[in-house]
matplotlib code that plots the C-alpha trace (Angstrom):
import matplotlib.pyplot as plt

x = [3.9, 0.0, -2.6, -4.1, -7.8, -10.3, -14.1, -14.4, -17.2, -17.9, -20.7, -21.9, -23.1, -21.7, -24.4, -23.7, -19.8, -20.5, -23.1, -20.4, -17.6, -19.8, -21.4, -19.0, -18.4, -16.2, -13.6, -13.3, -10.4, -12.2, -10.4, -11.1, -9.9, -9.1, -6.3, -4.8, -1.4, -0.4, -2.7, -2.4, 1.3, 1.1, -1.5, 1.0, 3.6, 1.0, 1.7, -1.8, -4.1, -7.6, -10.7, -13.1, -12.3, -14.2, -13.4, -14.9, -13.6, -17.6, -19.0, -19.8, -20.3, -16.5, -15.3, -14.9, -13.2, -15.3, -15.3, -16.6, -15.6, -13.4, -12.1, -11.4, -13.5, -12.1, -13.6, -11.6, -11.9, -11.0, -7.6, -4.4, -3.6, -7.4, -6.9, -3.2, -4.6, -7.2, -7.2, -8.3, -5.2, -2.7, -5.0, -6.5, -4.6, -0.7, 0.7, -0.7, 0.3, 3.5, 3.5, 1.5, 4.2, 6.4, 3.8, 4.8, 4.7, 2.6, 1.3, 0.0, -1.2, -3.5, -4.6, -3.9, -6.7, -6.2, -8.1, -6.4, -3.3, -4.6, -5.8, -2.8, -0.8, 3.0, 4.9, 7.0, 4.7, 3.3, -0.1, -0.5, 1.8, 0.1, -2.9, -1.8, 0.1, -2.8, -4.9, -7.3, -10.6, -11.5, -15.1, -15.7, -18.3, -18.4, -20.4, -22.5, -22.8, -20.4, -18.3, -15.4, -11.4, -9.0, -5.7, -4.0, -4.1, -5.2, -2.3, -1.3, 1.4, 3.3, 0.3, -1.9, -4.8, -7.8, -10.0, -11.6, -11.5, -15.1, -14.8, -14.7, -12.9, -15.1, -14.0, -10.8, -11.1, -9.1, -8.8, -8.3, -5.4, -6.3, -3.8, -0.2, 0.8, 3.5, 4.7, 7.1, 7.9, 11.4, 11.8, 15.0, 14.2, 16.5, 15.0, 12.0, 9.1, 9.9, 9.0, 10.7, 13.7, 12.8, 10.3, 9.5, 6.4, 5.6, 3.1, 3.0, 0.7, 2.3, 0.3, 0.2, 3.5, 5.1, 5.2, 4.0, 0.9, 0.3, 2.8, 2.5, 5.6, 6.1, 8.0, 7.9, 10.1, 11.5, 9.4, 6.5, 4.3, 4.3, 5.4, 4.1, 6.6, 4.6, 7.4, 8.8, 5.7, 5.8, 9.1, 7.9, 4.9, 4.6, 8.2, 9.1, 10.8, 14.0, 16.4, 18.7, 15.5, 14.4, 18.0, 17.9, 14.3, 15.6, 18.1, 16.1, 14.6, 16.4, 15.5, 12.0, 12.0, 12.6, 13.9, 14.8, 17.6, 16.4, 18.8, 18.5, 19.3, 20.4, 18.6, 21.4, 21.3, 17.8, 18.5, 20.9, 19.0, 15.5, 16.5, 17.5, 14.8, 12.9, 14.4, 14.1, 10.7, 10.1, 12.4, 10.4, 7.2, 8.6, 9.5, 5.8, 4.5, 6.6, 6.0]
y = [34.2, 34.3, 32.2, 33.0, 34.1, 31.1, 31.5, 29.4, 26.9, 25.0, 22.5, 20.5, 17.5, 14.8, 15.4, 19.4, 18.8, 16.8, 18.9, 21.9, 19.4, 18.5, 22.0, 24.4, 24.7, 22.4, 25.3, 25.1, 23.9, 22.2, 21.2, 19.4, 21.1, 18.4, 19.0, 21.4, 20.7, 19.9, 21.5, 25.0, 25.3, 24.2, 26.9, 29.7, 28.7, 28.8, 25.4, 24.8, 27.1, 26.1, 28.4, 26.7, 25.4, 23.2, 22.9, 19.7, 19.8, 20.7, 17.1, 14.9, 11.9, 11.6, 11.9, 8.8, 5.2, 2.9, -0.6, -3.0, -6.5, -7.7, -4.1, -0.9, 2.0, 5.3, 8.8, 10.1, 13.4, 12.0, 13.7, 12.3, 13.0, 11.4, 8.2, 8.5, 9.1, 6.5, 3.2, 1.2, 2.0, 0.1, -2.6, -3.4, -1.4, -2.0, -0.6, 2.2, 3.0, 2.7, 5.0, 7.4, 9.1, 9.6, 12.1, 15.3, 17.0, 17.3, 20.4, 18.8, 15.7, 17.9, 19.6, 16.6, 13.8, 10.2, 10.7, 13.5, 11.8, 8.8, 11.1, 13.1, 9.2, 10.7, 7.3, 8.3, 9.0, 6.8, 6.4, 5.7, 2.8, 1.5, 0.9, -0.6, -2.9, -4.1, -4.1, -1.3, -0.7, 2.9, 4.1, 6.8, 8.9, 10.2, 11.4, 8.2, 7.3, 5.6, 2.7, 0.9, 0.5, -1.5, -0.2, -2.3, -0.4, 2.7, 4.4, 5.0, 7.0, 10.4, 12.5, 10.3, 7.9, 6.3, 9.2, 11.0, 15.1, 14.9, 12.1, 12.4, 9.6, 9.6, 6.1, 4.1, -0.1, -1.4, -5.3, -6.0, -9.5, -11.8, -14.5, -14.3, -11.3, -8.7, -5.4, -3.4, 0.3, 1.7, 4.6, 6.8, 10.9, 13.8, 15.4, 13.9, 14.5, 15.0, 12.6, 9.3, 8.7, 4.7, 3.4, -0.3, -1.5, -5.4, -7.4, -11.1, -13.5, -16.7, -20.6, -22.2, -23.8, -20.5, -21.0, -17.9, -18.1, -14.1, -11.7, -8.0, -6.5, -2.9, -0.3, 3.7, 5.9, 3.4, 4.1, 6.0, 4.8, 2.8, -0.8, -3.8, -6.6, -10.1, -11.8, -11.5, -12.5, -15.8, -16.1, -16.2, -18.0, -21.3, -21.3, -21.5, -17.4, -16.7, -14.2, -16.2, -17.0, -13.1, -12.0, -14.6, -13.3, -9.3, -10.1, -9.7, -6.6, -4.4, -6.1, -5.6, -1.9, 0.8, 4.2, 7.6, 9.9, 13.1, 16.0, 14.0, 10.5, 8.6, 5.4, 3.7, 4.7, 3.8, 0.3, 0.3, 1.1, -0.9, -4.3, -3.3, -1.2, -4.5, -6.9, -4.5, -4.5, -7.8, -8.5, -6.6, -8.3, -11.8, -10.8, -9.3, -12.5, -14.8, -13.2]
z = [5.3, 5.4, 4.0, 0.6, 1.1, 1.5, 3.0, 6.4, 7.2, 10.3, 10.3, 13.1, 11.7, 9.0, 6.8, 6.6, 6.1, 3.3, 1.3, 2.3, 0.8, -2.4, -3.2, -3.2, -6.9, -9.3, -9.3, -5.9, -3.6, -0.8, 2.1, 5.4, 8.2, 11.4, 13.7, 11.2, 12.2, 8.9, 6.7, 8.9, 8.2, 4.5, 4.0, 5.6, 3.2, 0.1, -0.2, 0.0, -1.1, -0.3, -1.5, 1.3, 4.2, 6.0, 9.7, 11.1, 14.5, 16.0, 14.7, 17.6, 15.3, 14.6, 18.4, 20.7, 21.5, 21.0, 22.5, 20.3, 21.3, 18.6, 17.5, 18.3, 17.1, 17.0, 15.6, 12.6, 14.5, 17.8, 19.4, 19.3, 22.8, 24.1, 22.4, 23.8, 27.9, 27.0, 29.3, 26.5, 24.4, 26.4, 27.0, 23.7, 21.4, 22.9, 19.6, 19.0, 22.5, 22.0, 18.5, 20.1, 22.1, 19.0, 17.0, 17.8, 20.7, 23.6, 22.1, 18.2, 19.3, 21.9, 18.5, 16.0, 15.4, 14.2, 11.2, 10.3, 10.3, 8.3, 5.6, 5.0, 4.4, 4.9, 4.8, 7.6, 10.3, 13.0, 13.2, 9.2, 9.8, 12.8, 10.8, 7.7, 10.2, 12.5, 8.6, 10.2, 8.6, 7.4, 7.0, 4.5, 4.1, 0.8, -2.3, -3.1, 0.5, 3.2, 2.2, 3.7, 3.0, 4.5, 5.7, 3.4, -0.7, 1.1, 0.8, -2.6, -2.8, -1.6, 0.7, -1.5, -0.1, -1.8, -0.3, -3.3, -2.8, -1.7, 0.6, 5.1, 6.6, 9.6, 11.9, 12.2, 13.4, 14.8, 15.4, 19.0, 19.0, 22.3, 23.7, 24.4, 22.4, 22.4, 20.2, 19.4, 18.0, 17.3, 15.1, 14.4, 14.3, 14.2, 17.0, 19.3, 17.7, 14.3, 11.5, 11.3, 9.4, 9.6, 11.8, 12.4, 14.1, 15.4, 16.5, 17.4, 19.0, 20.8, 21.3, 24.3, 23.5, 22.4, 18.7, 16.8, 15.1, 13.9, 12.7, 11.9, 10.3, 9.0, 8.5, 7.5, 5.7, 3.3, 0.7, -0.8, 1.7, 4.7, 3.9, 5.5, 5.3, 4.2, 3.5, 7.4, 8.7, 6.8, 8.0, 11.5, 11.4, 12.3, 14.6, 17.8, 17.9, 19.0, 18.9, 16.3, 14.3, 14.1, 13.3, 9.9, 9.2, 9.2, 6.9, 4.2, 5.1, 2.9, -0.3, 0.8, 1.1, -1.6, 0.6, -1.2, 0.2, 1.0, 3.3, 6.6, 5.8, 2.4, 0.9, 2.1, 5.7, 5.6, 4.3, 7.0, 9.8, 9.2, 9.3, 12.9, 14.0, 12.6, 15.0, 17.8, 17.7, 17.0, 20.1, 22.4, 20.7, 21.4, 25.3, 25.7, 24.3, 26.4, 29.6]

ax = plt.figure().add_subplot(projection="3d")
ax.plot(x, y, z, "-o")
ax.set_aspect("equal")
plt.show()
């Protein structure tokens, strides 16, 4: 199939975008148009129908990594695959490092951005859970001005954010853990590339005496959104970890998590199969930390 008909802008500034966004008429289906790798193939299958689209991909002001110190900045609009090749990923931001690799191909994440990804909030993909896991901070540029929103409330539901329809997420940050810390990302797919059945993503942070003093536990496709799991980091913090000590804190990992059954996997495989993914990341965590 083809598109439905829909009249194409491309500013080159923030400010433009937004007046585009805002003024195209209140019976108008504005879109933002990022990577397009979702948004592209819905549109084909008239499952989105947009009247204007509004391609933001020219804006300077939402490329780049940024270096701040204590976080992590990074463009809304910036490219999967850039912030994937980026030095500072491994280094500062060892999670999202390891996530990366599981978007897509080669091919989207050349084409997909980080933003773009955030904003679309499918509860099974990787870089949604990545942030509500390391309790990333969103900056949104929007209506009455820009404003801030932290990873954790910001997704909402099913494809559903806190992002109002005239809103541009323009920067993602990032806070950059220091010490002895270690992560972990397991996710089960039927085919490399494709979205996550269950995914489970870890971070830790060790004293000098190895007893964990942070925890970052979550998991994705076991519910309507990515899930962060509170309850297994208070079951960590504070304890010397081992592997015994993780194993009895995963046990309660399925009462934690609410999955659906769709045509690839039922609730009940996904209830299965997180409590594991769980402990392997937190395993791999633990041995990062350690070493």
């Amino acid at each position: 199939m083809k598109p439905a008909a829909f009249d194409y802008f491309r500013p080159t500034t923030l400010a433009e975008a937004c007046t585009l966004l805002t003024g195209a008429g209140d019976d108008a289906d504005r879109r933002v148009l990022a990577g397009g790798q979702s948004l592209v193939p819905m549109m084909a299958m008239r499952l989105a129908r947009p009247t204007h689209l509004i391609d933001i991909n020219r804006i300077a002001e939402l490329q780049g990594i940024h270096d701040r110190g204590d976080h992590i900045e990074i463009g809304a609009g910036t490219r999967q695959r850039s912030v994937e090749k980026n030095p500072l990923t491994p280094r500062k931001l060892p999670l999202l490092a390891k996530a990366l690799p599981h978007v897509g191909h080669h091919q989207t994440r050349n084409r997909g951005t980080l933003g773009g990804s955030v904003a679309l909030g499918d509860a099974s993909a990787e870089i949604p859970l990545v942030a509500l896991v390391l309790n990333a901070t969103f900056t949104i540029q929007g209506a009455n001005g820009r404003r801030e929103a932290v990873a954790d409330g910001f997704f909402e539901g099913p494809m559903m954010t806190a992002l109002e329809p005239d809103d541009i997420l323009t920067a993602i940050r990032f806070p950059v853990w220091s010490g002895k810390t270690g992560c972990g990302f397991h996710e089960i797919a039927p085919r490399k590339g494709d979205y996550a059945l269950v995914s489970a993503a870890a971070q830790i942070a060790l004293d000098t005496d190895g007893v964990c003093i942070q925890a970052a536990v979550g998991v994705g496709g076991c519910a309507a959104t990515p899930l962060r799991l509170a309850a297994i980091e208070d079951a960590l913090v504070g304890k010397r970890l081992t592997a015994g000590l993780i194993a009895d804190a995963v046990a309660a990992v399925p009462g934690l998590i609410d999955p659906e059954s769709s045509t690839h996997a039922s609730a009940d495989y996904r209830r299965r199969a997180a409590p594991q993914l769980v402990q392997r990341a937190l395993l791999d965590a633990l041995s990062e930390a350690a070493a």
